[in-house]
C-alpha positions as a printed NumPy array, in Angstrom:
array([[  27.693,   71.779, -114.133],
       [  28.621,   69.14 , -116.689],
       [  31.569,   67.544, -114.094],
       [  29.109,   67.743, -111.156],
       [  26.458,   65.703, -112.921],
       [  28.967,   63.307, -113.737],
       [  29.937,   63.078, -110.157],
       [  26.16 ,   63.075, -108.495],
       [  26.402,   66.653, -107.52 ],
       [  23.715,   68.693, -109.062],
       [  22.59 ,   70.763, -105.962],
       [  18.651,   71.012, -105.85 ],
       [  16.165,   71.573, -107.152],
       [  18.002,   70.949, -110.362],
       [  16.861,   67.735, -112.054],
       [  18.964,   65.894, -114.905],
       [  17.739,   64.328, -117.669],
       [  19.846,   61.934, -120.132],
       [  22.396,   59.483, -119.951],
       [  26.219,   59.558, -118.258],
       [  27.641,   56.102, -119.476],
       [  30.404,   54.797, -116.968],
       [  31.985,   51.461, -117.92 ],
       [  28.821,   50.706, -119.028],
       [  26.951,   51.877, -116.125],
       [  24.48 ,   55.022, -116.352],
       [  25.089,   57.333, -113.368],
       [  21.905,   58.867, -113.486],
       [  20.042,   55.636, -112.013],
       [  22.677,   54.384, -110.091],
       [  21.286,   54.224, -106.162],
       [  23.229,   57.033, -103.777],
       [  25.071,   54.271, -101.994],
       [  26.497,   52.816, -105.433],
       [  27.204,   55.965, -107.037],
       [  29.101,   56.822, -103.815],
       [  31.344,   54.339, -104.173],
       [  31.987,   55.539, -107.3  ],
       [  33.154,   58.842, -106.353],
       [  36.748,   59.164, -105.158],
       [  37.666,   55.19 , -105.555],
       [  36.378,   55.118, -109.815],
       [  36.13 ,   58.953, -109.996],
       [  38.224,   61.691, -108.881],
       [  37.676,   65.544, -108.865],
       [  39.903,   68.462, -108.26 ],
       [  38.391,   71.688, -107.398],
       [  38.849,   74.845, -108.697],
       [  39.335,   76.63 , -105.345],
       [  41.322,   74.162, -103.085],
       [  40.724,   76.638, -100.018],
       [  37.253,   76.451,  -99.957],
       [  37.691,   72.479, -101.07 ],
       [  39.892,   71.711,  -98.358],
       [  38.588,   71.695,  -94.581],
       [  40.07 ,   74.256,  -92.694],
       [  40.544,   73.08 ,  -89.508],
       [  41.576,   69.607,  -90.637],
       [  45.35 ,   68.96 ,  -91.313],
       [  46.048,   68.136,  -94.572],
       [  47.394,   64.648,  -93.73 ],
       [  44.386,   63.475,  -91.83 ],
       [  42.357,   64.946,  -95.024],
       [  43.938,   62.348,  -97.352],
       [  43.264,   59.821,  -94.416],
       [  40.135,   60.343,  -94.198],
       [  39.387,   58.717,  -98.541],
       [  40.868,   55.838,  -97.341],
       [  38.98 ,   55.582,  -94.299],
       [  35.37 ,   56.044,  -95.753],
       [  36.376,   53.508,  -99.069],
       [  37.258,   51.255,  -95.765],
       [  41.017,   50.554,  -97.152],
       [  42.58 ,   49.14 ,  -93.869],
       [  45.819,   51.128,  -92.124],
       [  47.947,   52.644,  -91.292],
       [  47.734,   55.375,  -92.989],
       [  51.171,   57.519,  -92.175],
       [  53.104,   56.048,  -94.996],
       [  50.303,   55.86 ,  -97.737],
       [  50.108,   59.88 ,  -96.885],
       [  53.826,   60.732,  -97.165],
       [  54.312,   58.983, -100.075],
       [  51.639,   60.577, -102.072],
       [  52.698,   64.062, -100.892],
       [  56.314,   63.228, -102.169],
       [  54.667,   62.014, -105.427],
       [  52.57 ,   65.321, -106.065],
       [  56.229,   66.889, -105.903],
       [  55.345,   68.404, -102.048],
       [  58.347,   69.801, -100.216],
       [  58.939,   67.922,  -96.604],
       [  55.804,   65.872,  -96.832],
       [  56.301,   63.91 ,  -92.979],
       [  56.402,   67.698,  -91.733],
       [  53.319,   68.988,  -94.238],
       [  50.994,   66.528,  -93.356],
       [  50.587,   68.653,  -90.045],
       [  50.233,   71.635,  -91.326],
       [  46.703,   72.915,  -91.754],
       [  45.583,   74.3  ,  -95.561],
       [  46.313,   78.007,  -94.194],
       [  49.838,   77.416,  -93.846],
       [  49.867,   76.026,  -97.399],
       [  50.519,   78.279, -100.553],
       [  47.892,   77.956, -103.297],
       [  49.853,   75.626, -105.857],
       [  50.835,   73.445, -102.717],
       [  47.056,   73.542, -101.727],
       [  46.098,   72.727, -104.845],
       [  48.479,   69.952, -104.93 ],
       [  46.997,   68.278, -101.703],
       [  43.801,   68.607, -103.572],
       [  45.451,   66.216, -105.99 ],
       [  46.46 ,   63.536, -104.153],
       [  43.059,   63.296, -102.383],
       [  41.85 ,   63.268, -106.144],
       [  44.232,   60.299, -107.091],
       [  44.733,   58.923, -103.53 ],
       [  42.689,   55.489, -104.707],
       [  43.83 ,   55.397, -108.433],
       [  40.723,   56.446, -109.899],
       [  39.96 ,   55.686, -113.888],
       [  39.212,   59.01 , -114.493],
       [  40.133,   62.453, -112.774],
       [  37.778,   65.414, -113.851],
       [  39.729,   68.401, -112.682],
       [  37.731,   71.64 , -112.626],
       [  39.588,   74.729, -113.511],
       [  43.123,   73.415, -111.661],
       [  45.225,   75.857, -112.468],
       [  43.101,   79.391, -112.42 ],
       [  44.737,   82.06 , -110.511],
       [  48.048,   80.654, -109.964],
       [  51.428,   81.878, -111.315],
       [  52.715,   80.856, -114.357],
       [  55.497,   78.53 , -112.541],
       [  53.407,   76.847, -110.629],
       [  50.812,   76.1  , -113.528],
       [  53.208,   74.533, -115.556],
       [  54.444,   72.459, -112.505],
       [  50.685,   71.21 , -111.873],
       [  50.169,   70.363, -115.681],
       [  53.374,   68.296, -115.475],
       [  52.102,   66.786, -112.513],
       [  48.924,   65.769, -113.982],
       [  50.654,   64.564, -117.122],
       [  52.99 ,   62.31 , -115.488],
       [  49.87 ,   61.173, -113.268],
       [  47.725,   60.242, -116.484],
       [  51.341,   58.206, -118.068],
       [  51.924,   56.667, -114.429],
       [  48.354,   55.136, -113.893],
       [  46.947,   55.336, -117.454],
       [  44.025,   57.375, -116.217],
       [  41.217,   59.27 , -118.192],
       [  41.571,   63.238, -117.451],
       [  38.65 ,   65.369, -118.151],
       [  39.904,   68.809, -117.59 ],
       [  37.571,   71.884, -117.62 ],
       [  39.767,   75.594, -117.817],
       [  38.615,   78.584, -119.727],
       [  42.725,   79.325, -120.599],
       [  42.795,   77.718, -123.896],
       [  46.511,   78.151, -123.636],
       [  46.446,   75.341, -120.751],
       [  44.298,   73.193, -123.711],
       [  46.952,   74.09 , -126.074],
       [  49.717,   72.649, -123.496],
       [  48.163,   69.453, -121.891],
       [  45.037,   68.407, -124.188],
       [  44.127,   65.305, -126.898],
       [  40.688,   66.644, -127.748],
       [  38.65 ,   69.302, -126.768],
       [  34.839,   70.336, -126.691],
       [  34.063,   73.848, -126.8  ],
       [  30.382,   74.817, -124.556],
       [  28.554,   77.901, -124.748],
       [  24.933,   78.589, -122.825],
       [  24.971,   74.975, -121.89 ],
       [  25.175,   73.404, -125.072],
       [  28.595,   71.632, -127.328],
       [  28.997,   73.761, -129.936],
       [  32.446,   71.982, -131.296],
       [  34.77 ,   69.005, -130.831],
       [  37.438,   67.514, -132.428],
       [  41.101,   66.893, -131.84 ],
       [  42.967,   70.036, -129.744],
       [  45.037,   70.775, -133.031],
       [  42.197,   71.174, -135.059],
       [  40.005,   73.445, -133.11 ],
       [  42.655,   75.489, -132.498],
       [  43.916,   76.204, -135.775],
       [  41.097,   75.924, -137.484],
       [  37.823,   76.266, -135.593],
       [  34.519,   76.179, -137.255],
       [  32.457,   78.223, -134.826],
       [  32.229,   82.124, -134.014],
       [  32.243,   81.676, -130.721],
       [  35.764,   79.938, -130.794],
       [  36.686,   82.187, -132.853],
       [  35.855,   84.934, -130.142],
       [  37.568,   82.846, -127.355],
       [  41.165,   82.296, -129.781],
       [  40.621,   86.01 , -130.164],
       [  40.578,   87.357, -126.701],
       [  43.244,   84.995, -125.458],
       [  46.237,   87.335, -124.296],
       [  49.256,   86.84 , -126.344],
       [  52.649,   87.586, -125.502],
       [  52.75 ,   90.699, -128.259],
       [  54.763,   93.401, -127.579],
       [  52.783,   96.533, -126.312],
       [  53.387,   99.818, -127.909],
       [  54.438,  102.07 , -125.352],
       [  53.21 ,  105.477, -124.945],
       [  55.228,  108.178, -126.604],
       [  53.988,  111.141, -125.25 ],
       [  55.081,  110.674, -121.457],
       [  58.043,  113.286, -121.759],
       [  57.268,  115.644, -118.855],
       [  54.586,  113.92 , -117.099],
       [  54.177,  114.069, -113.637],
       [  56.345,  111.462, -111.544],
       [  52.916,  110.615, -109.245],
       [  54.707,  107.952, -107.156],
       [  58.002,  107.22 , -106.258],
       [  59.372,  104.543, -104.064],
       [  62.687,  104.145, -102.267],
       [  63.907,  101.143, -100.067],
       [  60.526,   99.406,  -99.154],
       [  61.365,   96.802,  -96.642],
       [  58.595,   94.32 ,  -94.836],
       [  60.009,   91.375,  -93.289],
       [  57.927,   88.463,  -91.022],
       [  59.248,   86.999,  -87.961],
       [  58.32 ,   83.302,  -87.779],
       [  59.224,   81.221,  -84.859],
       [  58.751,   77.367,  -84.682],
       [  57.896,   76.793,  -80.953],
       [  57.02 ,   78.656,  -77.607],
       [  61.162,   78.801,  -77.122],
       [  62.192,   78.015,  -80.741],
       [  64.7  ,   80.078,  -82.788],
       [  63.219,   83.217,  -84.673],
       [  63.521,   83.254,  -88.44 ],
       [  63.487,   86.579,  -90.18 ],
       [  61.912,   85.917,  -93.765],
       [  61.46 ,   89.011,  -96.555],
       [  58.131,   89.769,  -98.147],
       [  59.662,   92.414, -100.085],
       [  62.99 ,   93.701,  -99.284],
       [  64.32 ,   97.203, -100.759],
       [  62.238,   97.906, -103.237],
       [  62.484,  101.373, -105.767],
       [  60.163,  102.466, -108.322],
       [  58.492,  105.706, -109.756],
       [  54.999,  105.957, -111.521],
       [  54.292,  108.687, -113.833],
       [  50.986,  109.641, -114.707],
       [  49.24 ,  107.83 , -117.337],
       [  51.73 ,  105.152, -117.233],
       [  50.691,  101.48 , -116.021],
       [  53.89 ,  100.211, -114.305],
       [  53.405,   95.794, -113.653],
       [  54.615,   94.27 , -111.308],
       [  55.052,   89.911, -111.723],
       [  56.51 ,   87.432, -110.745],
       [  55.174,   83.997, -108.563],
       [  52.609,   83.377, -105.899],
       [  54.701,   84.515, -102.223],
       [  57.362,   87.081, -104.28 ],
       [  55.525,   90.28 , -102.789],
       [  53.895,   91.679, -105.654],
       [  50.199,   91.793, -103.535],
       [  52.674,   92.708,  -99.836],
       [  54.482,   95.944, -101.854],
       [  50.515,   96.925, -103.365],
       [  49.471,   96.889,  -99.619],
       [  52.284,   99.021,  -98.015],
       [  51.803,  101.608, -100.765],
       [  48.089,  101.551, -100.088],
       [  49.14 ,  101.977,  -96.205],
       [  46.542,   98.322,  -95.557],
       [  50.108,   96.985,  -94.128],
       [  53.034,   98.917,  -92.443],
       [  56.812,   98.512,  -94.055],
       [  59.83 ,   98.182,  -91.926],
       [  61.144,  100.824,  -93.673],
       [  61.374,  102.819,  -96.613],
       [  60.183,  106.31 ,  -98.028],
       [  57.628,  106.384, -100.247],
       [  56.572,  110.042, -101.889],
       [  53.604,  111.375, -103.63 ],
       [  53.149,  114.419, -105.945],
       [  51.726,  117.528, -103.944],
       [  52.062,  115.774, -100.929],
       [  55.005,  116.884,  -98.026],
       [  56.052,  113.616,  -96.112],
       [  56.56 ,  110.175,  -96.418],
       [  53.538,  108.073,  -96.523],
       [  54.663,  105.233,  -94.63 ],
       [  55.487,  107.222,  -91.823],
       [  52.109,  109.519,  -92.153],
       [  50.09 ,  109.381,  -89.287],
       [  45.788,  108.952,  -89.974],
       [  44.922,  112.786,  -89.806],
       [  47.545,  113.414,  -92.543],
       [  46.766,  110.333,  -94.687],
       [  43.17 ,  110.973,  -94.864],
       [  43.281,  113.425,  -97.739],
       [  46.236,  111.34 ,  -99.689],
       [  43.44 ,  108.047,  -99.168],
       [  41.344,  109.608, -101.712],
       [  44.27 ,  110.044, -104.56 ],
       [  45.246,  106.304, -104.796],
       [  42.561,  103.427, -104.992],
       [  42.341,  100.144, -105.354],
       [  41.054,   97.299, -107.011],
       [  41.09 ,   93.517, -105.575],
       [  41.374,   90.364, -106.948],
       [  38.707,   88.451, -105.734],
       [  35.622,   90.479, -106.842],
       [  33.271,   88.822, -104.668],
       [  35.174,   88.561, -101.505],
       [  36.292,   92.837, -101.701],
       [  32.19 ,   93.843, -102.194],
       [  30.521,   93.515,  -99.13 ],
       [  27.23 ,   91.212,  -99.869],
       [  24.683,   92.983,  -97.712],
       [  25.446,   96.617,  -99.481],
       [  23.77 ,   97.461, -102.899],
       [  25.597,   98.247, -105.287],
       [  25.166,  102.235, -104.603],
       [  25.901,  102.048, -100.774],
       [  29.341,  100.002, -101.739],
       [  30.474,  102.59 , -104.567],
       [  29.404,  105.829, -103.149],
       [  30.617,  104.945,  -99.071],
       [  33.916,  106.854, -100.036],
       [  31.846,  109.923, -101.085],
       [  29.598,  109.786,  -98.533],
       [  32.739,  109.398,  -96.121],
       [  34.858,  112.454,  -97.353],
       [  31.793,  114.776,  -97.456],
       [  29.56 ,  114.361, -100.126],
       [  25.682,  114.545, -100.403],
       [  23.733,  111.766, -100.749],
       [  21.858,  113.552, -103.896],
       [  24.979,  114.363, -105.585],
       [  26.392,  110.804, -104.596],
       [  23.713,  109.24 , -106.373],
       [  24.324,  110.831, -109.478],
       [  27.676,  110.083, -109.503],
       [  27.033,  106.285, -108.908],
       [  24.635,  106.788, -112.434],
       [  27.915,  108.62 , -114.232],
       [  30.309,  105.573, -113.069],
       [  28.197,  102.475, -113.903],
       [  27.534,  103.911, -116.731],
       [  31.153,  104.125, -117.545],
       [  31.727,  100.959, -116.539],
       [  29.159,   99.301, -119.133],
       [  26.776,   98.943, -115.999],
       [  22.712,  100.166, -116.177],
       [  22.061,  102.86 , -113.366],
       [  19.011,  100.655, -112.443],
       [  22.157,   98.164, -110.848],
       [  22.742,  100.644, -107.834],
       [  19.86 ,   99.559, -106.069],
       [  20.996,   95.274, -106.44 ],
       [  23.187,   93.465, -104.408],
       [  26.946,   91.859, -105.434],
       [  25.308,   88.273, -105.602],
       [  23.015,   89.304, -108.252],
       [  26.162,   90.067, -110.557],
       [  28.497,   87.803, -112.558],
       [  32.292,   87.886, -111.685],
       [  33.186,   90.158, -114.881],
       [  30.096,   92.51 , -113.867],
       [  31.426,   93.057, -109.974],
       [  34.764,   93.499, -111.184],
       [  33.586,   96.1  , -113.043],
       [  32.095,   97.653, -109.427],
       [  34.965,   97.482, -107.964],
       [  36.563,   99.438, -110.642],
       [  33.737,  102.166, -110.704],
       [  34.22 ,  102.253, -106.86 ],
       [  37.583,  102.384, -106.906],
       [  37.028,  105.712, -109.69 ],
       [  34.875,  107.526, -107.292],
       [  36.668,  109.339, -105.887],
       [  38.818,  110.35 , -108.972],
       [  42.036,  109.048, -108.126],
       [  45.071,  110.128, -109.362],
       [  47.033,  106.344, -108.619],
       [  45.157,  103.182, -109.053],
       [  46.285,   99.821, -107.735],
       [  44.863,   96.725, -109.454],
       [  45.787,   93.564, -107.958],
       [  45.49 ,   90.289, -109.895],
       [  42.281,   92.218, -111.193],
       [  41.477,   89.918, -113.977],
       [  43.194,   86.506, -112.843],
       [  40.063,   84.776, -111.768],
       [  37.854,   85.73 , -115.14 ],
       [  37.268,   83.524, -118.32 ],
       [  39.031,   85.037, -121.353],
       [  36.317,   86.923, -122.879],
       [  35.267,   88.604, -120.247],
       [  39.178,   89.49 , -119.173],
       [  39.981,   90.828, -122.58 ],
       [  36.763,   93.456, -121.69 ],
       [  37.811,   94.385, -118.439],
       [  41.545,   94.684, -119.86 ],
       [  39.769,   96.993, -122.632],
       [  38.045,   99.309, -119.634],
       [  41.345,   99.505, -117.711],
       [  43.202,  100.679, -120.216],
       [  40.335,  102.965, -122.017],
       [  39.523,  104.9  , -118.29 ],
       [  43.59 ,  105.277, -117.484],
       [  43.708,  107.118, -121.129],
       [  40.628,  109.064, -120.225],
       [  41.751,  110.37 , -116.806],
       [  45.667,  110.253, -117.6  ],
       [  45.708,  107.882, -114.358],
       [  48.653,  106.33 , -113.035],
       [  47.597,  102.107, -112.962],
       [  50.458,  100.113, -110.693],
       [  48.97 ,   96.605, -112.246],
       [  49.951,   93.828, -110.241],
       [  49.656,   89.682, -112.335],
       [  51.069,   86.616, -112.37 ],
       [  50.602,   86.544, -116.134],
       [  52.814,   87.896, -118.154],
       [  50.476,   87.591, -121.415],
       [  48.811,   90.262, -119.843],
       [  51.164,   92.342, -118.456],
       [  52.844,   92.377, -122.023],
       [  49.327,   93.482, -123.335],
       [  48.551,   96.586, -120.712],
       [  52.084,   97.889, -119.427],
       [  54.46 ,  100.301, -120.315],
       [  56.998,   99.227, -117.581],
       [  57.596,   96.003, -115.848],
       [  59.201,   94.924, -112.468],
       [  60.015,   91.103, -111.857],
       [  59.769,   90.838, -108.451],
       [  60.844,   87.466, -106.742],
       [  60.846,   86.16 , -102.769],
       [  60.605,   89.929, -102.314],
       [  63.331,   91.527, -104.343],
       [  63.192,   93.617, -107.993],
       [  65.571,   91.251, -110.107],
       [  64.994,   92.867, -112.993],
       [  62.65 ,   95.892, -113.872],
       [  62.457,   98.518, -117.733],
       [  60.521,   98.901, -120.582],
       [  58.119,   95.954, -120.97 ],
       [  59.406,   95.409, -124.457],
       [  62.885,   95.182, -123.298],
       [  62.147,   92.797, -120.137],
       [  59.635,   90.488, -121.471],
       [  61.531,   90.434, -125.083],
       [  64.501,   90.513, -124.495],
       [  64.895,   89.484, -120.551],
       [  68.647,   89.792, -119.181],
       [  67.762,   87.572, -115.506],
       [  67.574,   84.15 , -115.261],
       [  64.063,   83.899, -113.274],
       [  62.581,   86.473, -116.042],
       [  63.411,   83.789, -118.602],
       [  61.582,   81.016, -116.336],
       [  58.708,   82.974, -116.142],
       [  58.639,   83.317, -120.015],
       [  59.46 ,   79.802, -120.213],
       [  56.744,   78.271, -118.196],
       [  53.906,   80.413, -120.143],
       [  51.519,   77.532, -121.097],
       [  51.091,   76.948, -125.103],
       [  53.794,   80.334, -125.6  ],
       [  54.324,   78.645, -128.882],
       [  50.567,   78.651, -130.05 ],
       [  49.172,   82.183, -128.365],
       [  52.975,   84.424, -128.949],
       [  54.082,   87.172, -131.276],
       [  56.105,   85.38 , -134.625],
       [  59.201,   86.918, -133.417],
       [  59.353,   85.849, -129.971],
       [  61.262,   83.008, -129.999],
       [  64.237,   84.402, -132.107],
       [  64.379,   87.681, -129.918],
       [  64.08 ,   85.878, -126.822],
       [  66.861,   83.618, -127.809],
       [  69.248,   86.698, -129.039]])
């Protein structure tokens, strides 16, 4: 709210009241058509979701066009747009520049975002949460990015994250906000080490760390609920009507076993198949090949046709990433949790007092059934999808990038109610993340996964602390502020 009134974007009926001293000038009385001409040539803004940012039926090149166009900078514009492509580090930028934002990964969308946001040389770049949700790789590539942007053009960067680590890495000073109000400042070394405020306190708190997680002891003889053998998907891509076919793997000959009450993660980068391998065990995409087995159940589930699969449905669930987008807005709240009851069976009493029983184990009030998704904050419809995801007492759950998109408070509670209900109901959690703070925190196992392959998979102590493949030690590497938010003892075991 703070960067939109800066950049004239309170929506209505929202009023402002106060000062917002630019170069002398106070945006808040500034006339639309000056405070326009502010935006993009004086001030720049990246997004925090560059696919809802970007237009997507527009290619990117004409997008970058089209600032230079309205601040009436005369053409042509082809060379202006490759070259700042190439600067933000963009791979091919002549060919990119055609490609619409679907065709774009999320740290290359988010890079386009970029160079729209420094296209004119702007004085100061407010970038709104610009690395949530990606993969620890690409984070540190955009923070470099932005960095050597700032040094290049000696630019102002106001940069708004909840992932205090990302402070830790790229900030001078810092201001920490809570209900709408500054509740500390001072220089980013200070705050950090020694803040002066609770609630700073609470946020350095919940921040995952790279500590090693004590892994259960008592797993000797537990049921093997899952295992998988040779999961292949590949993707045929084909430039042209006529043009050469190019055979690229999403995952390629993957093995794994889950026992019960074990959480087995799977990391690695955005486009290395963690989500792809999720979905073929959940049967929502079809492998090339593979065998993939289930306790108590005769066949292969990839191969099972609907009748069979119906029963097995109910024994592995899922929970998405995006909260919002996975909860259908025109259900309540009841209709979206109990639709797997009512679908295998159940009465609509009984599936109304289970809905009570699983909000209320989620931390939820019954009295929620009856509202709608938009009426709940991100952390709170995570936590539906979760109960929904419980209903029908699942022996396997699949949690994809579940907490990726939330603040750290509110992850380190949802992280606290995974782990507490796979204790409760000995379930088996395959917990997909790009971040391996968190994966160190929650798992008992890990697989690396990257462009579709296992390179390196064991105990999550032994992987993440002592990692024997090259890529594992990137990932580790490119952790923002590992230094600041790590165990003691990292460094010198990672180095041994």
């Amino acid at each position: 709210m703070t960067a939109h009134a800066i950049m004239g974007l309170i929506p209505r009926p929202l009023q402002m009241t106060g000062r917002i001293l630019f170069e002398g000038e106070n945006l808040v009385d500034l006339p639309p058509a000056r405070l326009r001409a502010h935006r993009g040539r004086k001030i720049g803004m990246i997004f925090q979701e560059p696919m809802a940012a970007l237009n997507p039926v527009m290619k990117v090149g004409k997008q970058i066009e089209e600032v230079f166009r309205y601040h009436g900078i005369p053409g042509p514009y082809d060379e202006k747009v490759v070259e700042l492509l190439g600067q933000m580090g963009l791979p091919d930028p002549d060919n990119l520049r055609h490609a619409h934002p679907h065709r774009l990964s999320g740290g290359q969308r988010q890079r386009v975002m970029i160079a729209i946001a420094l296209a004119l040389g702007p004085d100061l770049l407010i970038a709104d949460e610009p690395t949530t949700a990606l993969d620890v790789t690409t984070q540190k590539q955009i923070l470099a990015l932005l960095k050597t942007a700032q040094r290049d053009r000696g630019m102002s960067i106001m940069l708004i994250t909840h992932d205090l680590s990302v402070v830790a890495e790229i900030g001078d000073s810092m201001v920490v906000m809570q209900h709408g109000r500054i509740v500390e400042r001072g220089t980013v070394a200070d705050v950090l080490s020694s803040p002066s405020q609770d609630y700073t306190r609470s946020l350095l708190a919940a921040v995952p760390r790279l500590t090693r997680h004590h892994t259960k002891s008592d797993k000797t003889g537990d049921a093997v609920l899952i295992t998988a053998r040779g999961v292949t998907k590949t993707y045929v891509n084909r430039s042209g009507f006529l043009g050469p076919r190019r055979v690229s793997y999403a995952v390629q000959d993957a093995h794994f076993t889950l026992s019960q009450g074990e959480t087995l993660g799977v990391v690695g980068e955005s486009g290395s198949g963690k989500t792809t391998l999720a979905r073929i065990i959940m049967r929502l995409l079809n492998a090339d090949s593979g065998d993939v087995r289930m306790e108590k159940v005769d066949g292969n589930l990839l191969t099972m046709k609907s009748a069979a699969l119906r029963p097995v449905r109910r024994r592995i669930q899922m929970v998405f990433q995006d909260p919002f987008g996975s909860l259908n807005p025109r259900s309540t709240v009841f209709e979206i949790i109990a639709q797997g009851l009512l679908a295998h069976g159940i009465d609509r009493t009984v599936a109304r007092r289970r809905v009570a029983e699983l909000l209320e184990l989620v931390a939820l009030e019954p009295g929620a059934a009856d509202r709608y998704p938009i009426a709940f904050s991100g952390g709170q419809r995570q936590r539906i999808g979760i109960a929904r995801a419980l209903a029908l007492e699942p022996d396997v759950i699949v949690a994809d990038e579940a907490v990726s998109a939330l603040d750290v408070s509110i992850q380190a509670k949802i992280l606290k109610l995974i782990e507490d209900l796979q204790h409760r109901f000995r379930l088996g959690l395959l917990f997909i993340t790009h971040d391996l703070r968190v994966a160190a925190q929650i798992c008992d196992h890990v697989l690396v996964m990257r462009q579709g392959r296992i390179v390196e998979s064991g105990p999550c102590s032994k992987v993440l602390f002592s990692p024997q493949h090259e890529y594992t030690r990137l990932l580790i590497d490119s952790i923002p502020g590992r230094n600041l938010f790590a165990e003691p003892a990292l460094d010198r075991s990672h180095r041994s």
